[in-house]
C-alpha positions as CSV (number, residue, x, y, z in Angstrom):
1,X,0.0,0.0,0.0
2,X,0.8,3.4,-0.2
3,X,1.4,5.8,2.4
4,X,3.4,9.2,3.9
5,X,6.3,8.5,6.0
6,X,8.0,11.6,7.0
7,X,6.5,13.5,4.3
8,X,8.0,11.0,1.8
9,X,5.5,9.1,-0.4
10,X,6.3,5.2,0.4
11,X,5.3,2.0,-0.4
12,X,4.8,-0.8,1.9
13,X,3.6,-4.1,3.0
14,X,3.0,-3.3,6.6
15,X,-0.5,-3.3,8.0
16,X,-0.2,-2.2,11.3
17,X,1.9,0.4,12.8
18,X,3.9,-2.4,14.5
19,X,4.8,-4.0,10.9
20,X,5.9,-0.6,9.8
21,X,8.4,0.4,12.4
22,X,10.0,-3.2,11.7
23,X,9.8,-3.5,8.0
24,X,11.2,0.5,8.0
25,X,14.2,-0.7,10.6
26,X,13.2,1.5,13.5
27,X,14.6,0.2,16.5
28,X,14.7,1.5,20.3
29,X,12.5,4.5,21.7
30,X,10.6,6.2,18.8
31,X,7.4,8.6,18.8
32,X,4.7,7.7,16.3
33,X,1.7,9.7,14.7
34,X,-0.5,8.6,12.1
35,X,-2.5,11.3,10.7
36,X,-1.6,14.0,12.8
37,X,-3.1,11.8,16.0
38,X,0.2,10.7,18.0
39,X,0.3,6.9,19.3
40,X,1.5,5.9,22.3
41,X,3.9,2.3,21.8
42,X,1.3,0.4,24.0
43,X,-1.5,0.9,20.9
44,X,1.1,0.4,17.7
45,X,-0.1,-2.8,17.0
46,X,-3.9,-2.2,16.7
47,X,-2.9,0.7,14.4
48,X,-4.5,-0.3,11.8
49,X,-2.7,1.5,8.2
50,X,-4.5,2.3,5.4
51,X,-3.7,3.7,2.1
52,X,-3.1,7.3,2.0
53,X,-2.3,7.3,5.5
54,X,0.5,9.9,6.4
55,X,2.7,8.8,9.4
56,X,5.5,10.4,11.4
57,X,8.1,8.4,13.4
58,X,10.5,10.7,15.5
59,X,13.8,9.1,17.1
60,X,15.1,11.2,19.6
61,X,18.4,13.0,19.2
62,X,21.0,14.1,21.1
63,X,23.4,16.7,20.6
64,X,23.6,20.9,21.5
């Protein structure tokens, strides 16, 4: 399917949230939105995708 990751057009194969982060190689702590509405970790895999869907994933940096 096609989606919006990080204001990129993509596609993938994922279905849920979950299958994203993994099939993307996101690892470790990460913030996730999908349409603007952020989810928390503990709901990622009932995150249903669905074509057109834009989603943001947000490691956190370190530096100054």
């Amino acid at each position: 399917m096609k989606i919006v990751l990080n204001g990129e057009p993509r596609q993938v194969q994922a279905t849920t949230l979950t299958d994203l982060l993994a099939e993307c190689g996101f690892t470790g702590r990460v913030a996730t939105a999908v349409n603007e509405e952020f989810v928390p970790s503990s709901l990622r895999s009932g995150c249903t995708l669905n074509e057109g869907d834009r989603v943001e994933i947000l490691s956190p940096m370190q530096g100054g």
